[in-house]
C-alpha positions as CSV (number, residue, x, y, z in Angstrom):
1,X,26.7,-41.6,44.0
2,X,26.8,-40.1,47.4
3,X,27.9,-43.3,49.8
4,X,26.1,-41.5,52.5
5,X,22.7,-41.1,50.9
6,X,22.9,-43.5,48.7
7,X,21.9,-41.4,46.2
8,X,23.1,-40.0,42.3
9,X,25.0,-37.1,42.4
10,X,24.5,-34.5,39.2
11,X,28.0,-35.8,38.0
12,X,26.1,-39.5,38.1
13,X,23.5,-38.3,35.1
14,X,23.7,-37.1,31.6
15,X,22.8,-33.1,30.8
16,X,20.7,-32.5,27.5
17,X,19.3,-29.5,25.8
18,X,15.8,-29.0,24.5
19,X,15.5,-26.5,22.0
20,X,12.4,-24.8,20.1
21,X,14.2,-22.5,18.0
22,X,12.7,-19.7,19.8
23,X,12.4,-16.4,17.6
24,X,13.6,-13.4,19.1
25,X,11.6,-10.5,18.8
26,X,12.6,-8.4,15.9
27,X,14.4,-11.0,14.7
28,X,13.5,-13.5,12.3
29,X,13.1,-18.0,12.0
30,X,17.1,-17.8,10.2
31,X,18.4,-16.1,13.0
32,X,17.0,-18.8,15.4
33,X,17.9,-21.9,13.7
34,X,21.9,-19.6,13.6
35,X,21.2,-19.1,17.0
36,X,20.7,-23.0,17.7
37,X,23.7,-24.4,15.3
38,X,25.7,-22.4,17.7
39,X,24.4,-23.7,20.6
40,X,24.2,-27.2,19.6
41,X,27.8,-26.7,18.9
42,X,28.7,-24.8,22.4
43,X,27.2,-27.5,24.3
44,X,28.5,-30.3,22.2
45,X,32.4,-28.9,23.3
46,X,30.9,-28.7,27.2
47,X,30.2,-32.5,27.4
48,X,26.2,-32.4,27.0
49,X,24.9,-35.7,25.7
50,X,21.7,-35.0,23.2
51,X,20.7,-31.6,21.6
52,X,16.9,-32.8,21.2
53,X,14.2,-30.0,19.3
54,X,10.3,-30.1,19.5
55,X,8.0,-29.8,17.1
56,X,5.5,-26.7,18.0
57,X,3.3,-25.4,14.9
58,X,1.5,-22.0,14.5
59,X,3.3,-20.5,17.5
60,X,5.0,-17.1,16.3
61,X,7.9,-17.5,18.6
62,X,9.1,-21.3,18.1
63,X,10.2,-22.2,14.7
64,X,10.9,-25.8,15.2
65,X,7.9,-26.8,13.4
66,X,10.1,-28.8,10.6
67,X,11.8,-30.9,13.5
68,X,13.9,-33.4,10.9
69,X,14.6,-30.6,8.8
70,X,16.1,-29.0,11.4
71,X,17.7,-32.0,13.5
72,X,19.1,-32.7,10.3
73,X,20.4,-29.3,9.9
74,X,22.3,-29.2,14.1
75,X,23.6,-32.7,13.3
76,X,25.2,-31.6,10.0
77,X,26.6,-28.7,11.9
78,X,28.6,-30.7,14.9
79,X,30.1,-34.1,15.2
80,X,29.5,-36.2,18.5
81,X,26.4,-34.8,20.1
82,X,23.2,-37.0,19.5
83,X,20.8,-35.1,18.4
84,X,16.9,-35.8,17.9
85,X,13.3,-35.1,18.4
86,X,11.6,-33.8,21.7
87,X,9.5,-34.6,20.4
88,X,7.9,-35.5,17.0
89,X,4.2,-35.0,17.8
90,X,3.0,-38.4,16.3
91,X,-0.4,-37.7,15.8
92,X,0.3,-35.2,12.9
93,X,2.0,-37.7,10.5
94,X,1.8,-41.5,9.2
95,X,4.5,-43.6,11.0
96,X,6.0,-44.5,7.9
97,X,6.9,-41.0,7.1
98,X,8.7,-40.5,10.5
99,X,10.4,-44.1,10.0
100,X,11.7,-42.5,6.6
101,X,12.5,-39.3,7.8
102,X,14.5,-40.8,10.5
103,X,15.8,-44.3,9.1
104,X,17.3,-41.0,6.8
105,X,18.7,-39.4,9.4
106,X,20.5,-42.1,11.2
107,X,22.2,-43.3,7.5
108,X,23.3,-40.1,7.2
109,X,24.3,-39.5,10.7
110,X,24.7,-42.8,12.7
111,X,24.9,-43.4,16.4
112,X,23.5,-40.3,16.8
113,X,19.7,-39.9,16.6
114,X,16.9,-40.2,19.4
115,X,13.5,-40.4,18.3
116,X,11.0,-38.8,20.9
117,X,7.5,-39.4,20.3
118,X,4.3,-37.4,21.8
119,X,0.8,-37.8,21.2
120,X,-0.4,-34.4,21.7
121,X,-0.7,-32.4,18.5
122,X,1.6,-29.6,19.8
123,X,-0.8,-26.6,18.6
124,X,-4.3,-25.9,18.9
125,X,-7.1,-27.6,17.0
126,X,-7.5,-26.1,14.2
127,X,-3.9,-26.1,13.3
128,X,-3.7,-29.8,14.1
129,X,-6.8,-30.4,11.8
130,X,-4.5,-28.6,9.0
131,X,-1.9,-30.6,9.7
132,X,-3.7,-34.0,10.0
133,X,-6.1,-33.9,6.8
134,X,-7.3,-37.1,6.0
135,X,-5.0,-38.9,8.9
136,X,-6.6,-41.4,11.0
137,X,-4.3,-40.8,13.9
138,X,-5.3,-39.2,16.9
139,X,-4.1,-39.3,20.3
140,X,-6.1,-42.6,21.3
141,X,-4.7,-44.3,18.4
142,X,-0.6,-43.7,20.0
143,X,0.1,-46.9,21.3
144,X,-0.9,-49.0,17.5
145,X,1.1,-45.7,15.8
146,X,4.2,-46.8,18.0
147,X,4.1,-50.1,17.2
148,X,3.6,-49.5,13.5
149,X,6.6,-47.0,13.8
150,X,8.5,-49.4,15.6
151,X,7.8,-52.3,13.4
152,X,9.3,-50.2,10.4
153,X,12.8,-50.2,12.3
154,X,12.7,-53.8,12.5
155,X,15.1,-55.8,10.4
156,X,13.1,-57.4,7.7
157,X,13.3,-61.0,9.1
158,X,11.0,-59.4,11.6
159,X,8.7,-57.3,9.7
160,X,4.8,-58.1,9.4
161,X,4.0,-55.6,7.3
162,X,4.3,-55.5,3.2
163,X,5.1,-52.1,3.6
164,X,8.7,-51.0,4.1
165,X,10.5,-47.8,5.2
166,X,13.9,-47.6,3.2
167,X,15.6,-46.1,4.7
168,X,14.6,-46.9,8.0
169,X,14.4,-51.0,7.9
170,X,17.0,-52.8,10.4
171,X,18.5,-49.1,11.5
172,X,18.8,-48.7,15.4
173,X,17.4,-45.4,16.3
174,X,16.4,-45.2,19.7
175,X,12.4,-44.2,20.4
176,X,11.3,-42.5,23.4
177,X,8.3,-41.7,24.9
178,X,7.6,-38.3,26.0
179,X,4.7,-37.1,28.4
180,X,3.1,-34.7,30.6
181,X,1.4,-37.0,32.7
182,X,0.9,-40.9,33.4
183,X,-0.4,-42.3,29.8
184,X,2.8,-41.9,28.2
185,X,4.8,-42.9,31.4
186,X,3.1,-46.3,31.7
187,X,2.9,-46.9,28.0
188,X,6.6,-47.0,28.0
189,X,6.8,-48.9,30.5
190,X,5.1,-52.0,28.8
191,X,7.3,-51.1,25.5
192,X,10.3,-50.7,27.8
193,X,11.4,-47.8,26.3
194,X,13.2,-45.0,27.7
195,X,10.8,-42.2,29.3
196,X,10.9,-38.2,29.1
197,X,8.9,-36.3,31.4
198,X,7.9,-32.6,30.5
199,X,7.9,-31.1,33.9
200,X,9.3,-27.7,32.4
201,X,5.6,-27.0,31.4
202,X,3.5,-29.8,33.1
203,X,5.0,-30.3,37.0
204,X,1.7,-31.8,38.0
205,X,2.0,-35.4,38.0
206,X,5.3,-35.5,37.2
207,X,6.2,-38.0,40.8
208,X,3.1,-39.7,39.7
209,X,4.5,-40.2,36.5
210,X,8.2,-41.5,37.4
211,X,6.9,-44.4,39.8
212,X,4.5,-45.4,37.4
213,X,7.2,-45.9,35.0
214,X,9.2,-47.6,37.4
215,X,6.9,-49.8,38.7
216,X,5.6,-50.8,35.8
217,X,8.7,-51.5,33.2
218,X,9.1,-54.6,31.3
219,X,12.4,-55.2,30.6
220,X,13.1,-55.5,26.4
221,X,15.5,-56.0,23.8
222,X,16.7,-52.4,23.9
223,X,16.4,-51.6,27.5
224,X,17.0,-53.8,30.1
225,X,16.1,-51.5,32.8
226,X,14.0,-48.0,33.4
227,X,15.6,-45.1,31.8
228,X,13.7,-41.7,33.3
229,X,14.7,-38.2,31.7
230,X,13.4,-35.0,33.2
231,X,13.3,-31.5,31.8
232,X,13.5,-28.3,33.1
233,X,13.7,-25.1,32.7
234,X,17.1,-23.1,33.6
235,X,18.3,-19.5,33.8
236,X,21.5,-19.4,35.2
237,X,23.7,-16.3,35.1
238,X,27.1,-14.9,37.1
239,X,24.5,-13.1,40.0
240,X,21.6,-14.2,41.6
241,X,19.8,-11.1,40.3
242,X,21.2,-10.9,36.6
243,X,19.5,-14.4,36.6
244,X,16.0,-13.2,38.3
245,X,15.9,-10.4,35.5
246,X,16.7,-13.0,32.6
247,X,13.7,-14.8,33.8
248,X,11.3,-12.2,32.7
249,X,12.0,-13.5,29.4
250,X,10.4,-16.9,30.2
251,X,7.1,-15.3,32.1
252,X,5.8,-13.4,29.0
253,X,6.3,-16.4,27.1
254,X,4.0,-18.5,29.0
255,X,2.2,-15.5,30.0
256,X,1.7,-15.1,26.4
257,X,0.9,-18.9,26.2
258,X,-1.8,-18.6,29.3
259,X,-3.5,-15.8,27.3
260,X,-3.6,-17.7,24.0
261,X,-1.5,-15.0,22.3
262,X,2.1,-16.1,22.6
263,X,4.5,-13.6,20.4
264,X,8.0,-14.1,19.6
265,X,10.7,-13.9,22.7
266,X,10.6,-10.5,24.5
267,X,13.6,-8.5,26.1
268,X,13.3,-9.2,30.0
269,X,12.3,-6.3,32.1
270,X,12.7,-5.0,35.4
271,X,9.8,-6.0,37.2
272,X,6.7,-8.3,35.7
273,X,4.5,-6.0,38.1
274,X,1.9,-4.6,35.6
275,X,2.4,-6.9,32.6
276,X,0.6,-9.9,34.4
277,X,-2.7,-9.9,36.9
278,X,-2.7,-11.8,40.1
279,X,-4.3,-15.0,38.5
280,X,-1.8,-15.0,35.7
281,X,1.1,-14.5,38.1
282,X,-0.1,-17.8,39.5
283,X,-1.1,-19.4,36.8
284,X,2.5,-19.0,35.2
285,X,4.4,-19.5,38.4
286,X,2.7,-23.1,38.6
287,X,3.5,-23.9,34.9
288,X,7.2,-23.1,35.6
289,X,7.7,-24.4,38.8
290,X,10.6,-26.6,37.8
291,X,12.4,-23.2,36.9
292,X,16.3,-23.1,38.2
293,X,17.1,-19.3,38.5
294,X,19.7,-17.5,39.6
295,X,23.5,-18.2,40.3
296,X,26.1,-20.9,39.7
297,X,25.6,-21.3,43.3
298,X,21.7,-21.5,43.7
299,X,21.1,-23.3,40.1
300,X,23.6,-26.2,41.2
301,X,21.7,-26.5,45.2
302,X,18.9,-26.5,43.4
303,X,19.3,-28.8,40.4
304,X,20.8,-30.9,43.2
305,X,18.1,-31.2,45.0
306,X,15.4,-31.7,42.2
307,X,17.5,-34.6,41.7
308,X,17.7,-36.1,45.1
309,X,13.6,-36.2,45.2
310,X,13.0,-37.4,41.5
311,X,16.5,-39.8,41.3
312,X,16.0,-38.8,37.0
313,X,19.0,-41.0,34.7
314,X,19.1,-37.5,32.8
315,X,18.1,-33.6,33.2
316,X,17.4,-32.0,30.0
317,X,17.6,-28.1,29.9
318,X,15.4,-25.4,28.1
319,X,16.4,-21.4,28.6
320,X,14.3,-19.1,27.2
321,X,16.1,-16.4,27.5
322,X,16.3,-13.2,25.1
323,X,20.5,-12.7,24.2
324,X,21.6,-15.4,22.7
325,X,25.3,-14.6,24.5
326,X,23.7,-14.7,28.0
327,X,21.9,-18.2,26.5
328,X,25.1,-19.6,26.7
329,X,26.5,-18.3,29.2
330,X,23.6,-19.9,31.1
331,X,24.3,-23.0,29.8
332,X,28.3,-23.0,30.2
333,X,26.9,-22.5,33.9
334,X,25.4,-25.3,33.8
335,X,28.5,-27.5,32.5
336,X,30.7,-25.9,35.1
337,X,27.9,-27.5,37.7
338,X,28.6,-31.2,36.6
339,X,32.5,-30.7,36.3
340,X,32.9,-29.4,39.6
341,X,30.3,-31.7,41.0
342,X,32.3,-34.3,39.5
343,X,35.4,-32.9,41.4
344,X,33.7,-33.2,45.1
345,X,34.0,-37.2,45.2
């Protein structure tokens, strides 16, 4: 905490990962969820605190679409990181399947599972239509899915329901609430539950969002104050231009995204000049305005002061970027940020 300012320092809060498993072009799903074992385990040797995946379905370049499969898979593969959802996209499955899937994971793994929960369906609609079948979730039906989820975690003493997740029943896995704008932030708030903010794709009400959540928390068993995690996207690299040309990586993607025809991760280019129009320059340059490019130098001012205006518990990382070497590199950047912050007391 800076006695000046009175405010955090990056040192002060936690670094995550968020990880889609993105599939490089020419390349193919084993390479990625390789590619993210040995990330998970990189980052878990740096000090990061959670290695969380989301759950994205019929997108050619993200194959994360099993998320417990594959959280089950990174926390075979290292030993102290916490790893979990970010998030399981609730809408697409019965609670009771995610309390098994994840009273599973914690017995197999304990102490080191999140559960992150969204209530968007994480494709379009006629993907989520396949996926959903005869489920009577939808997104206005989040806040009773969370409590049913919830309730399965109980220990039985507690339960009101005849139905029972084994395992699952009486297991401590921690359930946050992730969002791209208020609903989420304030539903947490009356849970009291910790809160994860998507401003890597979603920047818009993302102050709107935080005081909201602030404002607004109950205290409750689990959480005895607000908990507010940000995420963001990161390129970070030894130059300030090596970084800039990295980047390209992540504009196709979303320019992909923006056109509705999003293809696995390209190589980055020289100049985005050509592959994007005005209106999509903008367009993509809004979505990603909580990008960090550039050097150890500029990522570290920057992060620094993202986090003097938004006062985050937690900054969670996503870098789309192309070579998996320079991925982390970008990310041992970023660790070298916190330990020398740490060293400026």
């Amino acid at each position: 905490m800076d006695k000046k300012t009175n405010k955090k320092r990056l040192h002060d809060i936690e670094l995550s990962v968020l990880d889609l498993a993105p599939v490089i072009s020419g390349k193919t799903p084993a390479d990625s969820f390789r590619n993210s074992l040995d990330l998970a385990r990189h980052v878990e040797n740096w000090g990061f605190k959670r290695y969380w995946l989301a759950e994205h379905h019929n997108m050619e370049g993200i194959a994360s679409s099993a998320t417990s499969v594959l959280i089950g898979y990174i926390a075979g593969g290292t030993s102290k990181i916490r790893v979990g959802s970010g998030g399981v996209m609730l809408p697409n499955h019965a609670p009771l399947v995610i309390a098994e899937q994840f009273g599973t994971l914690e017995s197999l793994y304990p102490g080191r599972i999140d559960l992150g929960l969204g209530r968007a369906p994480g494709t379009d609609q006629l993907t989520a239509a396949a996926l959903r079948r005869q489920l009577r979730g939808a997104e206005e039906d989040f806040p009773e899915n969370v409590k049913e989820l919830r309730n399965y975690f109980a220990p039985r003493n507690k339960q009101i329901s005849y139905v029972r997740a084994i395992p699952g029943e009486g297991l401590n896995v921690p359930i946050w609430l992730l969002g791209s704008s208020t609903y989420s932030a304030q539903l947490a708030a009356i849970l009291g539950l910790p809160f994860a903010f998507a401003s890597h794709f979603a920047p818009n009400y993302l102050f709107d969002a935080l005081k909201i959540y602030r404002d607004r928390f109950q205290p409750s068993e689990n959480l005895k104050e607000p908990y507010a995690l940000a995420c963001v996207n990161v390129i970070a690299a030894d130059t300030d231009e090596e970084a800039k040309r990295l980047a390209t990586t992540l504009y196709q993607f979303f320019l992909g995204v923006t056109r509705g025809t999003a293809k696995p991760l390209q190589p980055p280019v020289e100049t985005m000049d050509g592959l994007w129009n005005e209106y999509e320059k903008q367009a993509v340059q809004h979505q990603v305005y909580y990008s960090f490019v550039g050097s150890k130098k500029t990522v570290k001012e920057e992060l620094q002061a993202f986090l003097d205006k938004t006062q985050v518990d937690e900054i969670m990382v996503v870098s789309h970027i192309y070579d998996h070497s320079a991925r982390l590199r970008s990310y041992q950047i970023l660790s070298e940020i916190w330990s020398e912050s740490s060293q400026e007391q």
